[in-house]
N, CA, C and O atoms as a Tinker XYZ file with bonds, in Angstrom:
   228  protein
     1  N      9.824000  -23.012000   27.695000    73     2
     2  CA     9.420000  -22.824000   26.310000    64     1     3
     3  C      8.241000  -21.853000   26.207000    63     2     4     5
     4  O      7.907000  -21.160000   25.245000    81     3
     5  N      7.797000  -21.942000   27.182000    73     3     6
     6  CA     6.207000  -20.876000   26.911000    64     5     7
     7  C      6.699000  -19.613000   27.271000    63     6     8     9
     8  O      6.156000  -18.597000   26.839000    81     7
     9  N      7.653000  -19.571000   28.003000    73     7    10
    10  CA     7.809000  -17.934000   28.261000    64     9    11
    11  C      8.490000  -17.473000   26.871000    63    10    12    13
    12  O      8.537000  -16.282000   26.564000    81    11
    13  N      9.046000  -18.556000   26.005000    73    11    14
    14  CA     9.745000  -17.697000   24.618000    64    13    15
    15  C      8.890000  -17.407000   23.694000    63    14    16    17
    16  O      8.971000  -16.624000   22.748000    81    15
    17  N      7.525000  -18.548000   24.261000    73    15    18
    18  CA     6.226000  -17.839000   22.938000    64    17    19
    19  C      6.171000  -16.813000   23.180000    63    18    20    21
    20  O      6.355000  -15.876000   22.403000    81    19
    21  N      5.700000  -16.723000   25.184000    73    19    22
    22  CA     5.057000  -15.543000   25.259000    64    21    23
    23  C      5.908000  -13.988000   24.438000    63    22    24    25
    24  O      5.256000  -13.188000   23.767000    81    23
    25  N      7.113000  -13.876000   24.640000    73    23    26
    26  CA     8.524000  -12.944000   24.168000    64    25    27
    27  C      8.208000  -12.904000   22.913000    63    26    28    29
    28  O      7.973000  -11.795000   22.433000    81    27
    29  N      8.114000  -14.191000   21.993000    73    27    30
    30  CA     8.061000  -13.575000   20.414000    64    29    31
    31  C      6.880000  -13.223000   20.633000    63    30    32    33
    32  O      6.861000  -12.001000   20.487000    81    31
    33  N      5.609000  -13.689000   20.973000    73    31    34
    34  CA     4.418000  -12.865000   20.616000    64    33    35
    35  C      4.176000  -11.872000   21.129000    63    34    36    37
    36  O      3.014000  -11.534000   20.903000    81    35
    37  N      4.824000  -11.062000   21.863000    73    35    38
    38  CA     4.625000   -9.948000   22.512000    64    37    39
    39  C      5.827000   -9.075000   21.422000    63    38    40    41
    40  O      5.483000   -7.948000   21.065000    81    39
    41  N      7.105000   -9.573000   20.954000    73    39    42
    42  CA     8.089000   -9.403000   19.828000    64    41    43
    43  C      6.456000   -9.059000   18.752000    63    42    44    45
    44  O      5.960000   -7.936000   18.849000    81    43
    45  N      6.169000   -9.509000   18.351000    73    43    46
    46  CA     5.104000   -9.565000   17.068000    64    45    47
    47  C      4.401000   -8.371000   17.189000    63    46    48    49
    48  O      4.457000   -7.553000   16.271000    81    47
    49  N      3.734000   -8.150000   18.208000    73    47    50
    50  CA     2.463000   -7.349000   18.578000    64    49    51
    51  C      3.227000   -5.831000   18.745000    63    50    52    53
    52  O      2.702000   -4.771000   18.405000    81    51
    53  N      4.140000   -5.921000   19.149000    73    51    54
    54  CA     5.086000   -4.798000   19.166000    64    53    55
    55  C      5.494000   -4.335000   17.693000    63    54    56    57
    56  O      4.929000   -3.338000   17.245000    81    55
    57  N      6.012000   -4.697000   17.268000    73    55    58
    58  CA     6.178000   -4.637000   15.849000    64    57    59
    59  C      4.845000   -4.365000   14.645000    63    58    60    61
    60  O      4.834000   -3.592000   13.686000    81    59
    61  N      3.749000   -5.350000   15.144000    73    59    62
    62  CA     2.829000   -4.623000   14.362000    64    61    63
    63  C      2.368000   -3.143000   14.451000    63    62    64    65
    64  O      2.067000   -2.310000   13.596000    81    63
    65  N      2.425000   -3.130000   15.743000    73    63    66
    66  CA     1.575000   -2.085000   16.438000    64    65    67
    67  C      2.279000   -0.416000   15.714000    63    66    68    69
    68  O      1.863000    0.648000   15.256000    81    67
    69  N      3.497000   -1.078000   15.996000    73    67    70
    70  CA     4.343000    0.020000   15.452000    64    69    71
    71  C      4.654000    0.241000   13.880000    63    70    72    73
    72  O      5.135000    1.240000   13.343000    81    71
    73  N      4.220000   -1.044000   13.267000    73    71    74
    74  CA     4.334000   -0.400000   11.512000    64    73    75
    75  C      2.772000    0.586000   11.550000    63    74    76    77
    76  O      2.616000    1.734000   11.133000    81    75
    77  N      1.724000   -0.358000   12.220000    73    75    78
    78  CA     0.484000    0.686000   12.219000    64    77    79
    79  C      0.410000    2.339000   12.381000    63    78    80    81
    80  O     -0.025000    3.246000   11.672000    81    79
    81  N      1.049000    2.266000   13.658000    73    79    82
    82  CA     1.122000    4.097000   13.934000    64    81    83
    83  C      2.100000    4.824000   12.573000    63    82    84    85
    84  O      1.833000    5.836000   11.925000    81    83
    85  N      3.246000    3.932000   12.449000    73    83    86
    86  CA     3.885000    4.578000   11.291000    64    85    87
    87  C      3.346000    4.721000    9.820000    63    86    88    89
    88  O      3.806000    5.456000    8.946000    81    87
    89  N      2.310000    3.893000    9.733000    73    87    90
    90  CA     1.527000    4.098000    8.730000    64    89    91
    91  C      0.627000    5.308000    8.587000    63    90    92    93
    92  O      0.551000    6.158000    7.699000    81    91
    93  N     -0.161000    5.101000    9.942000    73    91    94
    94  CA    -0.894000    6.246000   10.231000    64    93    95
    95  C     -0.713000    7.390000   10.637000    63    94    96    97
    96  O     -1.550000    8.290000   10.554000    81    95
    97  N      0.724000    7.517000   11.263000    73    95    98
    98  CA     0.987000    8.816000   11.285000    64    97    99
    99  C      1.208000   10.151000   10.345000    63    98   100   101
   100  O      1.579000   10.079000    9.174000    81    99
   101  N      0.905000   11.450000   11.079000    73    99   102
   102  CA     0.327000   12.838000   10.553000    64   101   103
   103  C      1.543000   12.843000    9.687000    63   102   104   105
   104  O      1.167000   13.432000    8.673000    81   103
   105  N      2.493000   12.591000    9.568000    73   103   106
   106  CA     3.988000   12.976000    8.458000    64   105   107
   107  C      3.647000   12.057000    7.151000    63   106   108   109
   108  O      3.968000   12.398000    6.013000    81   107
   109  N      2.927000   10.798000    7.472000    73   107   110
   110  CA     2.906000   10.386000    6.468000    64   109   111
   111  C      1.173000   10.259000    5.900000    63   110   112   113
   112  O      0.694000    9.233000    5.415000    81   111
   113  N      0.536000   11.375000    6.077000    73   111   114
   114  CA    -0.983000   11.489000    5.388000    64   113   115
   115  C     -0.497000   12.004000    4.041000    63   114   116   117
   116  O     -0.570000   11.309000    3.027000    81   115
   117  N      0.010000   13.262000    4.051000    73   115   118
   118  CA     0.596000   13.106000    1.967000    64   117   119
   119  C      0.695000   11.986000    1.511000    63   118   120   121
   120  O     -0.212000   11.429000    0.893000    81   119
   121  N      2.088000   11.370000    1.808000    73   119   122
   122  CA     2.131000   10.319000    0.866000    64   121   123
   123  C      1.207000    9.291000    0.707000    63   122   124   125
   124  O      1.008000    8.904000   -0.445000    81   123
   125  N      0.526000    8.705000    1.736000    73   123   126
   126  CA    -0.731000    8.451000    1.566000    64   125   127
   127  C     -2.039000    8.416000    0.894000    63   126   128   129
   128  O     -2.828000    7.565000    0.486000    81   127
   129  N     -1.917000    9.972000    0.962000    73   127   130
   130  CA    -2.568000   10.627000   -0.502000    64   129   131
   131  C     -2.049000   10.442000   -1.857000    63   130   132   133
   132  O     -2.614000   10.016000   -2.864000    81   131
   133  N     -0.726000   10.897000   -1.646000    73   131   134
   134  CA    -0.607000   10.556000   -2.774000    64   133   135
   135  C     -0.419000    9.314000   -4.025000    63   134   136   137
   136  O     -0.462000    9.412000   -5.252000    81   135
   137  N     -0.163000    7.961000   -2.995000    73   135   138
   138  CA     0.107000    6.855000   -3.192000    64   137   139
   139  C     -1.558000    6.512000   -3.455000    63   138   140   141
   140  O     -1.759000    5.840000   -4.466000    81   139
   141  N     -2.882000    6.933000   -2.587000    73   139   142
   142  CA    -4.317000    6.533000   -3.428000    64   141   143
   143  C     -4.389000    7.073000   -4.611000    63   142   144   145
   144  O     -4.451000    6.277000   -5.547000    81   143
   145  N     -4.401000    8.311000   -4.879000    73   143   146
   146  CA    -4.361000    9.052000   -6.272000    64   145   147
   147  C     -3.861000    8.618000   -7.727000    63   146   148   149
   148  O     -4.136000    9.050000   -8.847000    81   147
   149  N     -2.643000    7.141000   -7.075000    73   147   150
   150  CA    -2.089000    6.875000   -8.301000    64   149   151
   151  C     -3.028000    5.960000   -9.152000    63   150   152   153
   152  O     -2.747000    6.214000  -10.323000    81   151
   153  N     -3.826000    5.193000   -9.117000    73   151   154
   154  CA    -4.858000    4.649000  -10.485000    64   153   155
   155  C     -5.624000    5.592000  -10.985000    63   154   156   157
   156  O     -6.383000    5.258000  -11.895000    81   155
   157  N     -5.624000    7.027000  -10.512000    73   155   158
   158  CA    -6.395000    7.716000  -11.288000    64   157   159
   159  C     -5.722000    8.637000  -12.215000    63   158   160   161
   160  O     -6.300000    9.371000  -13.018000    81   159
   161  N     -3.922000    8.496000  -11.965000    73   159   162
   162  CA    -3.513000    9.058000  -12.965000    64   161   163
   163  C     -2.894000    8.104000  -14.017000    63   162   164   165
   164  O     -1.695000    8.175000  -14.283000    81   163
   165  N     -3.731000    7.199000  -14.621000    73   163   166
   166  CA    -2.228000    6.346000  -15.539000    64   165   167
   167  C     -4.052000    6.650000  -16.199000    63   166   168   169
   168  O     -5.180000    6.646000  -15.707000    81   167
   169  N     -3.391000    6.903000  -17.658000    73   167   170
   170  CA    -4.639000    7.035000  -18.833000    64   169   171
   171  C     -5.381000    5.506000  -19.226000    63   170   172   173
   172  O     -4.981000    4.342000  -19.278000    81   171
   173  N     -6.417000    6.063000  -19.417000    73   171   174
   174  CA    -7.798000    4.652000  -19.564000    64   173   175
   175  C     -6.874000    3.450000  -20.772000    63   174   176   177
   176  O     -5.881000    3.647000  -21.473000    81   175
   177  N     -7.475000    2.595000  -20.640000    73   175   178
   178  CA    -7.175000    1.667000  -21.498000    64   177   179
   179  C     -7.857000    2.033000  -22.815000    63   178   180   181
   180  O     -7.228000    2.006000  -23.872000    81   179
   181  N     -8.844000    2.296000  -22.764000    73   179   182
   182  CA    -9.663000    2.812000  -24.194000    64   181   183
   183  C     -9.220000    3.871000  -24.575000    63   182   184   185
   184  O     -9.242000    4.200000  -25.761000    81   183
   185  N     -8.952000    4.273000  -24.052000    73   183   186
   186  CA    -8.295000    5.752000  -24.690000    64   185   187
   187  C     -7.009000    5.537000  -25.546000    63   186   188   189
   188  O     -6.875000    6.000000  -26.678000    81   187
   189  N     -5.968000    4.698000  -24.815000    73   187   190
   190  CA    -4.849000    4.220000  -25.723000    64   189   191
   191  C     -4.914000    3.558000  -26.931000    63   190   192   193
   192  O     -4.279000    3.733000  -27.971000    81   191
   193  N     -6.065000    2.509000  -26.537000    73   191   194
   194  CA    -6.477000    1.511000  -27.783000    64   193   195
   195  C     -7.010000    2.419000  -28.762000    63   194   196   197
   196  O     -6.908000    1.877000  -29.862000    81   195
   197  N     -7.532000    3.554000  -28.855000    73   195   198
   198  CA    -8.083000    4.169000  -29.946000    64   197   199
   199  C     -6.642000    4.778000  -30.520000    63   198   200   201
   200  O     -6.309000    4.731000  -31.704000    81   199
   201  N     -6.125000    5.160000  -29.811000    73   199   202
   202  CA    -4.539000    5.840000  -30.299000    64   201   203
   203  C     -4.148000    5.037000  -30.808000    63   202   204   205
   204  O     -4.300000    5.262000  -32.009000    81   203
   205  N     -3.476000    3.725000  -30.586000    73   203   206
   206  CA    -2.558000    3.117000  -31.091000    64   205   207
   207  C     -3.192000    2.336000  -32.696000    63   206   208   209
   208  O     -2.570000    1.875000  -33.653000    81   207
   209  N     -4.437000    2.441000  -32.467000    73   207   210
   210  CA    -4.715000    2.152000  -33.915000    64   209   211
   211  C     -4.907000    0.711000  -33.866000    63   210   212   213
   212  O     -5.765000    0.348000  -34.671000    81   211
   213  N     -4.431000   -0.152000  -33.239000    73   211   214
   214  CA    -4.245000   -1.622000  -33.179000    64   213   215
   215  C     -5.762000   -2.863000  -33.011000    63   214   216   217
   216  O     -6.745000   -2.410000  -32.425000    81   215
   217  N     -5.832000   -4.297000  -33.524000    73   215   218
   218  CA    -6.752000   -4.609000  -33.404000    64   217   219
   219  C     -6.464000   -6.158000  -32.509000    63   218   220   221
   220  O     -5.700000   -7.108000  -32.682000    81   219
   221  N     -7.201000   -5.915000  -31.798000    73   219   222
   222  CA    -6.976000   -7.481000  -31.084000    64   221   223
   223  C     -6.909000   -8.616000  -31.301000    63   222   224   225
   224  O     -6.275000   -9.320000  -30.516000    81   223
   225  N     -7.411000   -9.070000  -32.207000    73   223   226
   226  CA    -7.844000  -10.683000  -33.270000    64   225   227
   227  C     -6.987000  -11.142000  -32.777000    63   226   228
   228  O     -6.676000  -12.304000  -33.037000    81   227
C-alpha cells in the first residue's frame, strides 16, 4: 500500500509541476498579459450609474 501512495504522490507532483511550467512558459506570457489587463478594461461602475440615469432606493 505505501508504494501506491508513494506512485500517486509522485503522480501529483508531476502533474503539478507541469501545469506550473505550462503556465509559465515564454508562449504563454501574452496571454498572460493579456488575461491581467482584463479589470482594467470593463468601464467604472460610476461612470455607468451616471449614464443610466437610475436611482438605487
Amino acid at each position: 500500500m505505501a508504494v501506491l501512495n508513494g506512485v500517486a504522490t509522485l503522480l501529483a507532483i508531476l502533474t503539478f509541476l507541469g501545469i506550473v511550467w505550462w503556465a509559465f512558459s515564454r508562449g504563454r506570457a501574452q496571454a498572460n498579459h493579456d488575461a491581467s489587463m482584463l479589470p482594467f478594461s470593463v468601464p467604472d461602475e460610476a461612470i455607468m450609474d451616471k449614464k443610466e440615469g437610475g436611482s438605487h432606493e
